[in-house]
C-alpha positions as CSV (number, residue, x, y, z in Angstrom):
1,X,-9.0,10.7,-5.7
2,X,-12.0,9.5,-6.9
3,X,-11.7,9.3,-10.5
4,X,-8.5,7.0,-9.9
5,X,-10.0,5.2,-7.4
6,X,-12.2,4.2,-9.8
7,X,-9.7,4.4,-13.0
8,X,-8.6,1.0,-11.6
9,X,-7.7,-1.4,-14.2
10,X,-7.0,-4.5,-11.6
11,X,-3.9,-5.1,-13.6
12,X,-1.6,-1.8,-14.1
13,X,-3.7,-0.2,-10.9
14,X,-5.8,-1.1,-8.4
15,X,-7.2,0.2,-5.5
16,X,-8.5,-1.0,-2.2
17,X,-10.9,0.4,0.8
18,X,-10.6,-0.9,4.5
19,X,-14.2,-0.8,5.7
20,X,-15.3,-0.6,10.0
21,X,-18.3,0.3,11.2
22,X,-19.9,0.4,8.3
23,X,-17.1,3.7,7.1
24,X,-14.2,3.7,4.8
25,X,-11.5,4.0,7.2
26,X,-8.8,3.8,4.5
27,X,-7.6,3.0,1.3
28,X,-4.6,1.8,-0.8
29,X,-3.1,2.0,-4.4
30,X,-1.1,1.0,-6.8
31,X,-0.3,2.0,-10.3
32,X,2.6,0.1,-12.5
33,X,5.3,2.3,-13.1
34,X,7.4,2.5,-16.9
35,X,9.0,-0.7,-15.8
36,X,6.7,-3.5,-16.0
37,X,7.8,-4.9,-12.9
38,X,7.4,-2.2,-10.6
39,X,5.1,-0.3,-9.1
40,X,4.7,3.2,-7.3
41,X,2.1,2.6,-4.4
42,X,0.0,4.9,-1.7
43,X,-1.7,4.2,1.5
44,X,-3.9,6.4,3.3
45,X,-5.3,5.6,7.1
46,X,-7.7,7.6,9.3
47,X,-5.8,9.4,12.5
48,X,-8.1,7.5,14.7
49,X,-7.3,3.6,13.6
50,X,-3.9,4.2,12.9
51,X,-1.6,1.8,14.6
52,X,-4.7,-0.6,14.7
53,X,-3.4,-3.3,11.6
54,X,-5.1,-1.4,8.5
55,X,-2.0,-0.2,7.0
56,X,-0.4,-3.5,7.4
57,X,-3.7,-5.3,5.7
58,X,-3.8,-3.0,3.3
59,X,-0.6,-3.2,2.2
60,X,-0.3,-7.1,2.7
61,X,-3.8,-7.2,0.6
62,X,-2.3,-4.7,-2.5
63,X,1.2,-6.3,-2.4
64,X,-0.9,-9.8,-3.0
65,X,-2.6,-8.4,-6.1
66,X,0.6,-7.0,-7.2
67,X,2.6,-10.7,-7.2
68,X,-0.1,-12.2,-8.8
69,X,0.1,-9.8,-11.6
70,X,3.8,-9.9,-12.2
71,X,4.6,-6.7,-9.8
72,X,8.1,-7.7,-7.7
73,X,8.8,-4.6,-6.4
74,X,6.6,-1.1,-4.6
75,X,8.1,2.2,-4.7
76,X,6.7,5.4,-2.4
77,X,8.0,8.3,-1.0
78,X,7.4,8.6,3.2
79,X,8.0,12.0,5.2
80,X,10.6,11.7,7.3
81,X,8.2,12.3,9.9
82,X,6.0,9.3,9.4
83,X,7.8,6.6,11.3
84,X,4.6,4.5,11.6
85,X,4.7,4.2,7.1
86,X,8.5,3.5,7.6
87,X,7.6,1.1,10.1
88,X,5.3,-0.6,8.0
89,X,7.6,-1.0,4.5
90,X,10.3,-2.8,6.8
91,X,7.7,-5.8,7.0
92,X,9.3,-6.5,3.7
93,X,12.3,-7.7,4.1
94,X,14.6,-6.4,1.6
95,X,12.9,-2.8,1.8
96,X,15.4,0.0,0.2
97,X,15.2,3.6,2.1
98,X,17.0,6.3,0.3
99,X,16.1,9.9,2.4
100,X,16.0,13.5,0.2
101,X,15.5,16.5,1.4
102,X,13.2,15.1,4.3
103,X,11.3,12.8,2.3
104,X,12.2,9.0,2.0
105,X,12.2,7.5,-1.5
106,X,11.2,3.4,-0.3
107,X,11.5,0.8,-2.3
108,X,9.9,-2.7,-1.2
109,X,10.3,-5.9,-2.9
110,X,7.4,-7.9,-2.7
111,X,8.1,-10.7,-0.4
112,X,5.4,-12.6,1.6
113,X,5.3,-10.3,4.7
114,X,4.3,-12.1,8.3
115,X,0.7,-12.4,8.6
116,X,-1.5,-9.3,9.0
117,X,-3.8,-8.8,12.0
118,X,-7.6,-7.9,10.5
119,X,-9.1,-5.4,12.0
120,X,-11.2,-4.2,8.8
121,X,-12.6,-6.0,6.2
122,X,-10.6,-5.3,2.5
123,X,-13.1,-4.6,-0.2
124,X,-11.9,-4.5,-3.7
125,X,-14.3,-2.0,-6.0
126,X,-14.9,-2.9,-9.5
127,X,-14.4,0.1,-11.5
């Protein structure tokens, strides 16, 4: 996790860390896919701020980088389970789910998503 973490290129992948109380409480990621205008991302949040606005800055911060850089569209696959990460691709309007054998294969076109409620700063590491 590390070693892509730190693999980040800022332009094929990047990588961000939500920071409180002076802890990572989570992180994000992208890497572009085959298709140079897609992208498979990952988001990962601590049990305890869950449902707190980290996912959804997070992802509102990674799907910014992403536009900038010519991304238009994230792809991820969600357990069936995790209603909270379905929850948070349909801030994109236009988000795709296709379900498999429990897991659902998302697809999210990068749209501007309403504004996201901060309750961690985004820090972007430098590789």
């Amino acid at each position: 996790m590390v070693a892509m973490m730190l693999g980040t290129d800022h332009l094929d992948k990047e990588a961000l860390v939500a920071v409180a109380e002076e802890k990572i409480i989570g992180h994000a990621m992208y890497a572009r896919l085959g298709d140079d205008h897609e992208a498979e991302m990952a988001i990962i949040v601590e049990d305890g701020w869950q449902s707190k606005g980290v996912g959804k800055s997070l992802l509102s911060g990674l799907a910014e980088r992403a536009k900038r850089r010519g991304i238009e569209t994230f792809t991820g696959e969600v357990l069936a389970t995790n209603g909270p990460m379905l929850g948070l691709a349909d801030m994109f309007v236009g988000t795709d789910h296709t379900i498999d054998d429990g897991v659902y294969h998302v697809r999210i076109p990068l749209q501007t998503p309403e504004p996201a409620m901060h309750t961690a700063r985004i820090i972007r590491r430098a590789a």
